[in-house]
mmCIF file as Biopython writes it, N, C-alpha, C and O atoms, coordinates in Angstrom:
data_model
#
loop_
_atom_site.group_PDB
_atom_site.id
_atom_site.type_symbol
_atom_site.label_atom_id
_atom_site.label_alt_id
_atom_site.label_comp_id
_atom_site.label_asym_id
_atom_site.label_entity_id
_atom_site.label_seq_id
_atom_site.pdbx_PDB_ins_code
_atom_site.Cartn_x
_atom_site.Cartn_y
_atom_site.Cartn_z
_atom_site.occupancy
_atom_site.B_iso_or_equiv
_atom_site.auth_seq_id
_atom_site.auth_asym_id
_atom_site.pdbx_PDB_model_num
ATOM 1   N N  . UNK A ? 1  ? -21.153 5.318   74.389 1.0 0.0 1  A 1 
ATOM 2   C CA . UNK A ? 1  ? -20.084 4.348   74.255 1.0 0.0 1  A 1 
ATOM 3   C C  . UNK A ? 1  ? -18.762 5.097   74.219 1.0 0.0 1  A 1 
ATOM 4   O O  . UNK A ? 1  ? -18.631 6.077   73.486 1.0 0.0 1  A 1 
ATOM 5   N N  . UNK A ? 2  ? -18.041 4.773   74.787 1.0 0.0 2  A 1 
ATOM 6   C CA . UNK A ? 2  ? -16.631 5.040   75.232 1.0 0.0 2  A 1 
ATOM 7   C C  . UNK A ? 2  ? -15.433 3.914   74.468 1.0 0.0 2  A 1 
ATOM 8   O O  . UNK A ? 2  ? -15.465 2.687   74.555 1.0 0.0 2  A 1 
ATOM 9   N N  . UNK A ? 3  ? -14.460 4.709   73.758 1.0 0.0 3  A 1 
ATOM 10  C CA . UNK A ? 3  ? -13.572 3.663   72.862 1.0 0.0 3  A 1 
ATOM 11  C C  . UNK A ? 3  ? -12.811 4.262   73.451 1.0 0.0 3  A 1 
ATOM 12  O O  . UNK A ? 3  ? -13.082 5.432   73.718 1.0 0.0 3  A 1 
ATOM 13  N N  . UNK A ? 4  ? -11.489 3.650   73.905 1.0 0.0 4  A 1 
ATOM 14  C CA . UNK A ? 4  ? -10.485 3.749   74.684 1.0 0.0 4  A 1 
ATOM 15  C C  . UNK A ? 4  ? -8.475  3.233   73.679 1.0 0.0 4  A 1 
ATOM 16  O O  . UNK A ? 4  ? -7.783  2.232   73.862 1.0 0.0 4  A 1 
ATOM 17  N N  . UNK A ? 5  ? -8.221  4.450   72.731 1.0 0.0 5  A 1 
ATOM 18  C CA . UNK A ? 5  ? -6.978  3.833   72.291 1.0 0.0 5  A 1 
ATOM 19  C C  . UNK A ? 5  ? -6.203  2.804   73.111 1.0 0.0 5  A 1 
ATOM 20  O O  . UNK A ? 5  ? -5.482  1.908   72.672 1.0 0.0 5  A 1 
ATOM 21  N N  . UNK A ? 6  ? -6.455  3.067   74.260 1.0 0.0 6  A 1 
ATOM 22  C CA . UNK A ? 6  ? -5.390  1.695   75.056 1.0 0.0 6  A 1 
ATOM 23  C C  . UNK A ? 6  ? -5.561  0.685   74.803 1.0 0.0 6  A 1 
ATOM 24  O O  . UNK A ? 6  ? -4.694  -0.113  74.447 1.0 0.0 6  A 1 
ATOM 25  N N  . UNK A ? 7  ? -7.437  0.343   74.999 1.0 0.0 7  A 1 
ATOM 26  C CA . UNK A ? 7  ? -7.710  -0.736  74.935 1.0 0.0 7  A 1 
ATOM 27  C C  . UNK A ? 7  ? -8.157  -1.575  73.908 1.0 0.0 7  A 1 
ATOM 28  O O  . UNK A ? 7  ? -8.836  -2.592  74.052 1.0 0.0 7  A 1 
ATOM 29  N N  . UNK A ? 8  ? -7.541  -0.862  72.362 1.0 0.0 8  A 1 
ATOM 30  C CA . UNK A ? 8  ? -7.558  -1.396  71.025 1.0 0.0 8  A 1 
ATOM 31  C C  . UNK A ? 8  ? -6.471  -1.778  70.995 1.0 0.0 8  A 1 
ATOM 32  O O  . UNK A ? 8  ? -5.485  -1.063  71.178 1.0 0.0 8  A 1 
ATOM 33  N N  . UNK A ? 9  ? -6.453  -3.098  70.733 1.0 0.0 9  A 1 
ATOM 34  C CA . UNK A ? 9  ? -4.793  -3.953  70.121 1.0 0.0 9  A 1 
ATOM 35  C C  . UNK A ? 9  ? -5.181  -4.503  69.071 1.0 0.0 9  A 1 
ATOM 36  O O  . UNK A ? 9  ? -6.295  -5.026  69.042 1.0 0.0 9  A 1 
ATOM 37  N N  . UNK A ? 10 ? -4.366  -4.509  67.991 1.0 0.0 10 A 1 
ATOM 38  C CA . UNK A ? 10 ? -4.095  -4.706  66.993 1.0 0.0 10 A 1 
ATOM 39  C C  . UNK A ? 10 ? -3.478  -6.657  66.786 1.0 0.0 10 A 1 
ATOM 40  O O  . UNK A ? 10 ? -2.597  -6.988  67.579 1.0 0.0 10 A 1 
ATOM 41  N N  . UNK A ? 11 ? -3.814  -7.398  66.101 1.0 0.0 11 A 1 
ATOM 42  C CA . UNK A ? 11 ? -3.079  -8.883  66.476 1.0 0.0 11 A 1 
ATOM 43  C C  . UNK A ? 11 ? -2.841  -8.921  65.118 1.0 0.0 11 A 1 
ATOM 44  O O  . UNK A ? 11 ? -3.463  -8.364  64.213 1.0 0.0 11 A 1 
ATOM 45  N N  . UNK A ? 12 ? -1.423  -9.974  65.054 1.0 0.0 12 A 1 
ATOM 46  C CA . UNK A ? 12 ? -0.920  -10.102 63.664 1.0 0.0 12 A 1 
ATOM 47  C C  . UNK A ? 12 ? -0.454  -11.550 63.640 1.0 0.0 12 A 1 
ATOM 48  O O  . UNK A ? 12 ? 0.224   -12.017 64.555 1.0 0.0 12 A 1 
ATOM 49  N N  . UNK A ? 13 ? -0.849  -12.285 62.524 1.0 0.0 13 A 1 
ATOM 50  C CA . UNK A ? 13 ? -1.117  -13.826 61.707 1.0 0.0 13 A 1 
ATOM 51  C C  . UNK A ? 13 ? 0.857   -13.830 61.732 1.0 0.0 13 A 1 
ATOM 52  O O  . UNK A ? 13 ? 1.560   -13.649 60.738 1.0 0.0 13 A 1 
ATOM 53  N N  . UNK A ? 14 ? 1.307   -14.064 63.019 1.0 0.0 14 A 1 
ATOM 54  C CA . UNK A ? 14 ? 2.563   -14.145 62.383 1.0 0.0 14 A 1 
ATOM 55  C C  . UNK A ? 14 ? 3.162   -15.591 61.286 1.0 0.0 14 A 1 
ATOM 56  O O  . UNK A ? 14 ? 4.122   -15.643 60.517 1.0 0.0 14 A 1 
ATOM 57  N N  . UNK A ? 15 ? 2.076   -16.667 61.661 1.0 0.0 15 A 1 
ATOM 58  C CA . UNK A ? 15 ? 2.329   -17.349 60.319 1.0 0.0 15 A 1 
ATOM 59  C C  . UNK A ? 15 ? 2.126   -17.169 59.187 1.0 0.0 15 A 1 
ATOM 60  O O  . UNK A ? 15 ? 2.911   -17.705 58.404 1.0 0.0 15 A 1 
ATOM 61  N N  . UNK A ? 16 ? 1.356   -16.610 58.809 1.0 0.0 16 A 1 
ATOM 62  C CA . UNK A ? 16 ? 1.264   -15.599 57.638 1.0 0.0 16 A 1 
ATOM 63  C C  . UNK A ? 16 ? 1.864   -14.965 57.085 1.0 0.0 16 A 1 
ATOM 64  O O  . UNK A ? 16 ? 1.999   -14.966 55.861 1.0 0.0 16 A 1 
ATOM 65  N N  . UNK A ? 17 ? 2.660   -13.866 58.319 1.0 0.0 17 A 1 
ATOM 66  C CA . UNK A ? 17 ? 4.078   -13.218 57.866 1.0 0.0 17 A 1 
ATOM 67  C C  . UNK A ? 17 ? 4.936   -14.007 57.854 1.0 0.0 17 A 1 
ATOM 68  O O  . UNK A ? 17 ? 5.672   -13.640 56.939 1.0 0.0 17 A 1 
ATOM 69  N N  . UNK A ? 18 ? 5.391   -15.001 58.347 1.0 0.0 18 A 1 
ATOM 70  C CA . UNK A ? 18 ? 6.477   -15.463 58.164 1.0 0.0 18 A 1 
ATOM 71  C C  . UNK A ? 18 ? 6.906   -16.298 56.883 1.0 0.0 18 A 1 
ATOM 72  O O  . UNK A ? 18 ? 7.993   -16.822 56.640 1.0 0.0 18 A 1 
ATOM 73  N N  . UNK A ? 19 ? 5.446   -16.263 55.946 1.0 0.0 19 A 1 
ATOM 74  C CA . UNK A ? 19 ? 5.731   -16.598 54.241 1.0 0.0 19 A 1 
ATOM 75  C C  . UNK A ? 19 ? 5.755   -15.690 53.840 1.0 0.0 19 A 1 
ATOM 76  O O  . UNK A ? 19 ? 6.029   -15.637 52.641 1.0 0.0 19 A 1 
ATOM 77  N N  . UNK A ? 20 ? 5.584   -14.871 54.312 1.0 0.0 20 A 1 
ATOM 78  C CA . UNK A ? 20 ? 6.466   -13.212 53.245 1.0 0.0 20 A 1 
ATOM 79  C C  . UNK A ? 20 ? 7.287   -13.590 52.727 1.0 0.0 20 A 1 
ATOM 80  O O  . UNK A ? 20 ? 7.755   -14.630 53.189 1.0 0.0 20 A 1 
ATOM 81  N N  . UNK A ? 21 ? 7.957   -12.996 51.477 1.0 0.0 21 A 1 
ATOM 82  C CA . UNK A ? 21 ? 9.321   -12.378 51.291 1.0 0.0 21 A 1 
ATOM 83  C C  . UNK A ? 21 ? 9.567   -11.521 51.561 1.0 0.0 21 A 1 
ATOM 84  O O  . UNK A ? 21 ? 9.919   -10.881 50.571 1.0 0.0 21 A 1 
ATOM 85  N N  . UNK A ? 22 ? 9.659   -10.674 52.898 1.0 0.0 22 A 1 
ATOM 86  C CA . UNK A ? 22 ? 10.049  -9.643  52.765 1.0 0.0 22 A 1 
ATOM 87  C C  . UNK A ? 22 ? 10.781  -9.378  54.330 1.0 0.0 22 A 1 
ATOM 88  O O  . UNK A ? 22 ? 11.115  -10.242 55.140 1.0 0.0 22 A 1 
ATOM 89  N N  . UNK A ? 23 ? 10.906  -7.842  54.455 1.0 0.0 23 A 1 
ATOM 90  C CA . UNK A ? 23 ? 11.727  -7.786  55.932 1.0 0.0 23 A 1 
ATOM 91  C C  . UNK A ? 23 ? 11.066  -8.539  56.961 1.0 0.0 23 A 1 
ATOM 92  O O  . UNK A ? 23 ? 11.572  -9.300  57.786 1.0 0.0 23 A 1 
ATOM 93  N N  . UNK A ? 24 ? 9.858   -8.219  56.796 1.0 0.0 24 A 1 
ATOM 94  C CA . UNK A ? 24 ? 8.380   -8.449  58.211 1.0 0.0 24 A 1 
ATOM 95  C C  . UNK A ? 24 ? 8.652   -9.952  58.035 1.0 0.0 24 A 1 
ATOM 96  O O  . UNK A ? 24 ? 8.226   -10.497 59.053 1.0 0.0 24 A 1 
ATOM 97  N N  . UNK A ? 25 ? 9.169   -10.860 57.202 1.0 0.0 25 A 1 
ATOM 98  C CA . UNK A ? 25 ? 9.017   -11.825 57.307 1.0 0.0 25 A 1 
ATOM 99  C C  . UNK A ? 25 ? 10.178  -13.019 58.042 1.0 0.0 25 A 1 
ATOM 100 O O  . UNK A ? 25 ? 10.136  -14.137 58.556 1.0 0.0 25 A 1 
ATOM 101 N N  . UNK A ? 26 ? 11.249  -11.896 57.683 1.0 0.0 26 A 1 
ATOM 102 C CA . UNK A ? 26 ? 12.785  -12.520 58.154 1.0 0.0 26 A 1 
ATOM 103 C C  . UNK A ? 26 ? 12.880  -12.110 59.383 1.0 0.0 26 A 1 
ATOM 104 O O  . UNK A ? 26 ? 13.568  -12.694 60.220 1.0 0.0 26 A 1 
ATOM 105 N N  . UNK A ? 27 ? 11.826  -10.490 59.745 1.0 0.0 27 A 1 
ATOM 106 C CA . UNK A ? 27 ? 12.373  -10.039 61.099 1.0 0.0 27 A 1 
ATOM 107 C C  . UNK A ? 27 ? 11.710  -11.471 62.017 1.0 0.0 27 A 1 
ATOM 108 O O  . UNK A ? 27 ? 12.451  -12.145 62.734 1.0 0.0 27 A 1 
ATOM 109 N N  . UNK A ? 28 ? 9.822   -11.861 61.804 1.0 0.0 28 A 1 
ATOM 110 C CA . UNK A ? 28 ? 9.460   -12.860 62.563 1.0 0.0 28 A 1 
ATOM 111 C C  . UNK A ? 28 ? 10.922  -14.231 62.464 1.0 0.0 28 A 1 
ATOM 112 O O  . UNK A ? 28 ? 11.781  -14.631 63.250 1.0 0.0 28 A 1 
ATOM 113 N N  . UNK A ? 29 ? 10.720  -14.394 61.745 1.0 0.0 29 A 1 
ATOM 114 C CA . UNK A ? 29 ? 11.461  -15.741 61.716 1.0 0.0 29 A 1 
ATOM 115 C C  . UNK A ? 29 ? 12.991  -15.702 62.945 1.0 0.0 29 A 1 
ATOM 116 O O  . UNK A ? 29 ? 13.564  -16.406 63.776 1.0 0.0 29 A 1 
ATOM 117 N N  . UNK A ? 30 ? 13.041  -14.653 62.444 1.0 0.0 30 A 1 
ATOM 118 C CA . UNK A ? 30 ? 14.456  -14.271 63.256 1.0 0.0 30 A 1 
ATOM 119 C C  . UNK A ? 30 ? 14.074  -14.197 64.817 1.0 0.0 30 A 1 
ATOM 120 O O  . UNK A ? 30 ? 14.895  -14.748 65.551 1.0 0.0 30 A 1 
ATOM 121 N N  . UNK A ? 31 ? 13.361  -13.818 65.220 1.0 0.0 31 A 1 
ATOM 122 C CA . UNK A ? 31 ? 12.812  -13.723 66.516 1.0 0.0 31 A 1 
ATOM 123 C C  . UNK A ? 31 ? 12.056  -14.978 66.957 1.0 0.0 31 A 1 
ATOM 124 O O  . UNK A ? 31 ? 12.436  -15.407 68.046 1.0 0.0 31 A 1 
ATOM 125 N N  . UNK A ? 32 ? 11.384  -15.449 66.553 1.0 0.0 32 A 1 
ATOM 126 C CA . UNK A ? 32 ? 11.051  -17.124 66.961 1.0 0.0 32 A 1 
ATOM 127 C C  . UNK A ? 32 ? 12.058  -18.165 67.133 1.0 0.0 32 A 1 
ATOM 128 O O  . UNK A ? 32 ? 11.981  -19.073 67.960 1.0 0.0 32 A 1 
ATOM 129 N N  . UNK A ? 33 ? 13.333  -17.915 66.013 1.0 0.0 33 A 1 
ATOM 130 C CA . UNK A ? 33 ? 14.175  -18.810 66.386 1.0 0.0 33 A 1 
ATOM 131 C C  . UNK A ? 33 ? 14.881  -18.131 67.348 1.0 0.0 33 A 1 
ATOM 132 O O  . UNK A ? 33 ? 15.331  -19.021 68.068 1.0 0.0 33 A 1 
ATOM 133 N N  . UNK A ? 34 ? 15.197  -17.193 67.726 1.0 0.0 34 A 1 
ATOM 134 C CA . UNK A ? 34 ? 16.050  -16.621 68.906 1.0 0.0 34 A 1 
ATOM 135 C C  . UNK A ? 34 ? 15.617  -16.946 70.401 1.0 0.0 34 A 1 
ATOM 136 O O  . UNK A ? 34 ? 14.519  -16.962 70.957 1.0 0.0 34 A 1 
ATOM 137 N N  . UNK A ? 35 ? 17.271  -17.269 70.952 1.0 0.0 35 A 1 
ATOM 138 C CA . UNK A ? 35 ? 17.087  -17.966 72.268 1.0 0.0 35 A 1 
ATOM 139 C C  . UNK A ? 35 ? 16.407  -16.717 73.520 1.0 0.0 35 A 1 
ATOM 140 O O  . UNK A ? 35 ? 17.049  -16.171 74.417 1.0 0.0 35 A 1 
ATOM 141 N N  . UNK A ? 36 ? 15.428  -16.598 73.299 1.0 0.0 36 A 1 
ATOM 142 C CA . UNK A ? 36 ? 14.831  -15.667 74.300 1.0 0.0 36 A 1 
ATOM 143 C C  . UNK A ? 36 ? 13.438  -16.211 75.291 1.0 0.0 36 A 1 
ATOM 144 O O  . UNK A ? 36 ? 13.011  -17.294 74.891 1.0 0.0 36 A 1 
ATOM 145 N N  . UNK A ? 37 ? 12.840  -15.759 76.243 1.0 0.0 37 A 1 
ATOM 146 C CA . UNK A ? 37 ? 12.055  -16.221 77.038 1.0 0.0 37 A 1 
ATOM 147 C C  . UNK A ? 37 ? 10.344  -15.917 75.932 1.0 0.0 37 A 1 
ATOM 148 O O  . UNK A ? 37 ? 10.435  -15.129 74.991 1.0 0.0 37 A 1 
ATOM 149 N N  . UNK A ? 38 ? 9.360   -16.415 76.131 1.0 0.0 38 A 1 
ATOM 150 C CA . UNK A ? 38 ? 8.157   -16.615 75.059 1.0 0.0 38 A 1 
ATOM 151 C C  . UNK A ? 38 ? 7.574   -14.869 75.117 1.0 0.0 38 A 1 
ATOM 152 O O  . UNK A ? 38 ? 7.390   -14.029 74.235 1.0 0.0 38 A 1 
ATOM 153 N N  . UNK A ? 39 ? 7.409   -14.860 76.636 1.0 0.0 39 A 1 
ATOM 154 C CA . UNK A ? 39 ? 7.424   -12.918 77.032 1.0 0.0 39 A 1 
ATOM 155 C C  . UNK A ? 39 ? 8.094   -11.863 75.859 1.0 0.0 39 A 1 
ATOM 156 O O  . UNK A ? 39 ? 7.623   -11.295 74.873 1.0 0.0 39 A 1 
ATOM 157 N N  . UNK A ? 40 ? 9.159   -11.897 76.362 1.0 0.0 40 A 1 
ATOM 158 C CA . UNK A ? 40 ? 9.823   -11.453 75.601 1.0 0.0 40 A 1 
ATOM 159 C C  . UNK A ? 40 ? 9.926   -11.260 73.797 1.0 0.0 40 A 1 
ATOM 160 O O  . UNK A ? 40 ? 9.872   -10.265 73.073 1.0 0.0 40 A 1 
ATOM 161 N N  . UNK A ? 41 ? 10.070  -12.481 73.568 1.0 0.0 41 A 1 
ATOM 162 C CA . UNK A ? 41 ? 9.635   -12.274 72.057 1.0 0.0 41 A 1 
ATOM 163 C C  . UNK A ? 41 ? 8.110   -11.583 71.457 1.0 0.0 41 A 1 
ATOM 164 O O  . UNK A ? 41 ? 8.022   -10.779 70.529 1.0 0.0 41 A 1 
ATOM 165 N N  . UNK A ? 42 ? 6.924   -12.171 72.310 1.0 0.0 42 A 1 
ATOM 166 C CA . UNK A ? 42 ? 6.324   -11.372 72.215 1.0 0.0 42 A 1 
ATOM 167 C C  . UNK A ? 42 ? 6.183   -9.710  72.108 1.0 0.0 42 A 1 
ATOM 168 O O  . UNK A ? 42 ? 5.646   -8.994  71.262 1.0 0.0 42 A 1 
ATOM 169 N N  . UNK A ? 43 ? 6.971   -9.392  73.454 1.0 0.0 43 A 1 
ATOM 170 C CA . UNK A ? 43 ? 7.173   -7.723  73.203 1.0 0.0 43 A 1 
ATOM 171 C C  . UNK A ? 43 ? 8.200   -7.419  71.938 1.0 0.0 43 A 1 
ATOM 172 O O  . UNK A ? 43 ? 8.055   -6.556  71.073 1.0 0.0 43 A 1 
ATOM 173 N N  . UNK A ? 44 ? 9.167   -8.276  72.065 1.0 0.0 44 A 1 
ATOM 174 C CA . UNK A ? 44 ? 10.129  -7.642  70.672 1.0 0.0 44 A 1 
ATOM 175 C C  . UNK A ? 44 ? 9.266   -7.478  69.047 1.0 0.0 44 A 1 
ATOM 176 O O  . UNK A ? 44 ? 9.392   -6.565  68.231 1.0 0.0 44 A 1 
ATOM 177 N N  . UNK A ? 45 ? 8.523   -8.522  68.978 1.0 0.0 45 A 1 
ATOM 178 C CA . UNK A ? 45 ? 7.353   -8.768  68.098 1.0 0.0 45 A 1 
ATOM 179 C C  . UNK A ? 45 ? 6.386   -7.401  67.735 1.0 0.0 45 A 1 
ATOM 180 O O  . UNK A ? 45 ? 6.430   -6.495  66.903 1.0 0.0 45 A 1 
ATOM 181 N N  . UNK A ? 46 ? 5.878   -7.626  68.371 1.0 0.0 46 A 1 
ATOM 182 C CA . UNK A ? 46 ? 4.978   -6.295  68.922 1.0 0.0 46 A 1 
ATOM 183 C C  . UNK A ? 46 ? 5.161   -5.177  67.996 1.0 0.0 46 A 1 
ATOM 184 O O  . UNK A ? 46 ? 4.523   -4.770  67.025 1.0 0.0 46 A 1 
ATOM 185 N N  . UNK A ? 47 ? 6.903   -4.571  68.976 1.0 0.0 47 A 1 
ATOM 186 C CA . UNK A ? 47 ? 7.138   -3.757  68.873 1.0 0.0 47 A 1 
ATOM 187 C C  . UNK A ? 47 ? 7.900   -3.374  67.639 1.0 0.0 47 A 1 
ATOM 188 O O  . UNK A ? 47 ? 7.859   -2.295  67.047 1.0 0.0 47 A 1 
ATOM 189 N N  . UNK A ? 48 ? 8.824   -4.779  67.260 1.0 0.0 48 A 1 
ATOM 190 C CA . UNK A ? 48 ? 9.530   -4.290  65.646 1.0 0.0 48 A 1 
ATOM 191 C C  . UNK A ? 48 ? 8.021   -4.784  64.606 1.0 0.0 48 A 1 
ATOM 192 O O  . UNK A ? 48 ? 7.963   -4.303  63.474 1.0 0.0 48 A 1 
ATOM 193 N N  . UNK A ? 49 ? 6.847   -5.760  65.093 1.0 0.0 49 A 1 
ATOM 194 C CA . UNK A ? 49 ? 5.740   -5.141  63.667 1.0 0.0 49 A 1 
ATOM 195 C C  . UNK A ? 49 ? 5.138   -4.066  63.281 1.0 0.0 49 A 1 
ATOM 196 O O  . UNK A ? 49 ? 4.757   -3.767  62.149 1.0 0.0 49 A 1 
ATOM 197 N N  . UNK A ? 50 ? 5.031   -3.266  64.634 1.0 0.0 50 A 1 
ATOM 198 C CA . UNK A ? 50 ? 4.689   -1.930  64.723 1.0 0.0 50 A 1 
ATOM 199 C C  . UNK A ? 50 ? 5.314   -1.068  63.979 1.0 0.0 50 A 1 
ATOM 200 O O  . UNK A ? 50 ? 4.752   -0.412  63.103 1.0 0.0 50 A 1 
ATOM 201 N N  . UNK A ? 51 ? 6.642   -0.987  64.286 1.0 0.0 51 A 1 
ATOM 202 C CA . UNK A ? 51 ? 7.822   -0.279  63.577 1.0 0.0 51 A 1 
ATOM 203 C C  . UNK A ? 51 ? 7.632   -0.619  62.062 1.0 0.0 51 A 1 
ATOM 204 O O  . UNK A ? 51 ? 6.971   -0.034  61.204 1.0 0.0 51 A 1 
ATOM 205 N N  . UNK A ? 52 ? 8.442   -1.786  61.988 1.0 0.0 52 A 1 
ATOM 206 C CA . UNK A ? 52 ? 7.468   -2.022  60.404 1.0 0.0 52 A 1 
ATOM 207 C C  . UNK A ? 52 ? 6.230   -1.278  59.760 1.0 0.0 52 A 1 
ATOM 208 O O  . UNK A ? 52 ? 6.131   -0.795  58.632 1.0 0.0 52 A 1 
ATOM 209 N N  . UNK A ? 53 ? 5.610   -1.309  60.462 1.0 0.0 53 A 1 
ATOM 210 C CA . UNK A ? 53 ? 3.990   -0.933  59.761 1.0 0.0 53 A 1 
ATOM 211 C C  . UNK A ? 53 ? 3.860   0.543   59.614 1.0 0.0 53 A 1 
ATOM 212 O O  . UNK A ? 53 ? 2.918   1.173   59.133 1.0 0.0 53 A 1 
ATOM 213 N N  . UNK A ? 54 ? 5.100   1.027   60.171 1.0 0.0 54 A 1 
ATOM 214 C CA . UNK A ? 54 ? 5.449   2.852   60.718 1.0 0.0 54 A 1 
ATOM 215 C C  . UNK A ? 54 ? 4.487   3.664   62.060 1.0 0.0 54 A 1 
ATOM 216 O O  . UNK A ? 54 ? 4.325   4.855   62.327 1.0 0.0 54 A 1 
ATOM 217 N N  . UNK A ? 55 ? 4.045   2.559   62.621 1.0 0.0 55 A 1 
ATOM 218 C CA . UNK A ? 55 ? 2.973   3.139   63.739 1.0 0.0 55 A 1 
ATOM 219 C C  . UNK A ? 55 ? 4.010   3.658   64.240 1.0 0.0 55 A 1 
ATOM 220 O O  . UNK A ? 55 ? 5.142   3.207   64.066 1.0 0.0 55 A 1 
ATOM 221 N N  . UNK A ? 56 ? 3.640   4.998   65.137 1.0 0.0 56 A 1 
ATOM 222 C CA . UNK A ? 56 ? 4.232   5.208   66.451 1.0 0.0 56 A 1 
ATOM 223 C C  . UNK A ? 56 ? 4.372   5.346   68.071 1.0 0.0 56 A 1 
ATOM 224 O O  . UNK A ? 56 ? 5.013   6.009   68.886 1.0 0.0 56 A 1 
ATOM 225 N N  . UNK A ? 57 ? 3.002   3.917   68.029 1.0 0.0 57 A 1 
ATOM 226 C CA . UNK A ? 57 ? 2.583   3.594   69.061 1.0 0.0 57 A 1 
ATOM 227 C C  . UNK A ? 57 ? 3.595   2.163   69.333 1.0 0.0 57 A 1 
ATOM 228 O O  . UNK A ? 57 ? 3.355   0.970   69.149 1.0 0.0 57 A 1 
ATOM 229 N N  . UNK A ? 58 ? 5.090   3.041   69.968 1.0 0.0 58 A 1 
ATOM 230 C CA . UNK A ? 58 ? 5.628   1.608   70.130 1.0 0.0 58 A 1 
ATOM 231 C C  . UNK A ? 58 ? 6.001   0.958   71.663 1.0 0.0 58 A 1 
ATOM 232 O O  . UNK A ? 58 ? 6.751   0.034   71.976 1.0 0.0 58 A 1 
ATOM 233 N N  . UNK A ? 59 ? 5.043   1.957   72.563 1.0 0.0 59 A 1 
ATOM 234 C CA . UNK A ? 59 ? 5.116   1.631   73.751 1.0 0.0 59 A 1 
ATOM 235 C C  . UNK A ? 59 ? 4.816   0.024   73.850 1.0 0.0 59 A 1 
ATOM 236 O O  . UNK A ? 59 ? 3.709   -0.424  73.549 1.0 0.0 59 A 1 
ATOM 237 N N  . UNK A ? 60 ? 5.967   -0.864  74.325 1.0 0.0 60 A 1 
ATOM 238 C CA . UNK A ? 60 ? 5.550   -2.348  75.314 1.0 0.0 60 A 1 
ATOM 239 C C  . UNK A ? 60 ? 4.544   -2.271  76.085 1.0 0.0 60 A 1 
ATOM 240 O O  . UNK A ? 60 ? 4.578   -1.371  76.924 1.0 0.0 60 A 1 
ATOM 241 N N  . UNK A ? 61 ? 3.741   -2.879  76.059 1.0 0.0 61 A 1 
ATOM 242 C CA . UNK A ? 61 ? 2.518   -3.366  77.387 1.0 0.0 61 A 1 
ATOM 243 C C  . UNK A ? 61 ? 2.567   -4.344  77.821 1.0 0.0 61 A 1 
ATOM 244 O O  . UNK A ? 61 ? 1.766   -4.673  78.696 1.0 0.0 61 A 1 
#
């Protein structure tokens, strides 16, 4: 068996986060309401939960 880092993604309950109190929770909110295309937020998502979480796997796919 062959495990492939690429092809592990990680998915995150952003309703969940978005009852945080905390940054992770204002950053979602802030980005759902922002006038951007659904794409897009997705990658911004992604990439600032990542950041958040301190990964430094913050390549877009």
């Amino acid at each position: 068996m062959q495990i492939r880092k690429s092809d592990l993604h990680l998915s995150y309950d952003l309703h969940e986060i978005l009852g945080e109190p905390t940054v992770r929770g204002r950053f979602v909110e802030d980005v759902l309401s922002a006038e951007l295309p659904e794409d897009e937020k997705r990658r911004v998502l992604r990439m600032g939960l990542r950041a958040l979480d301190g990964r430094d796997d913050l390549e877009v796919l």
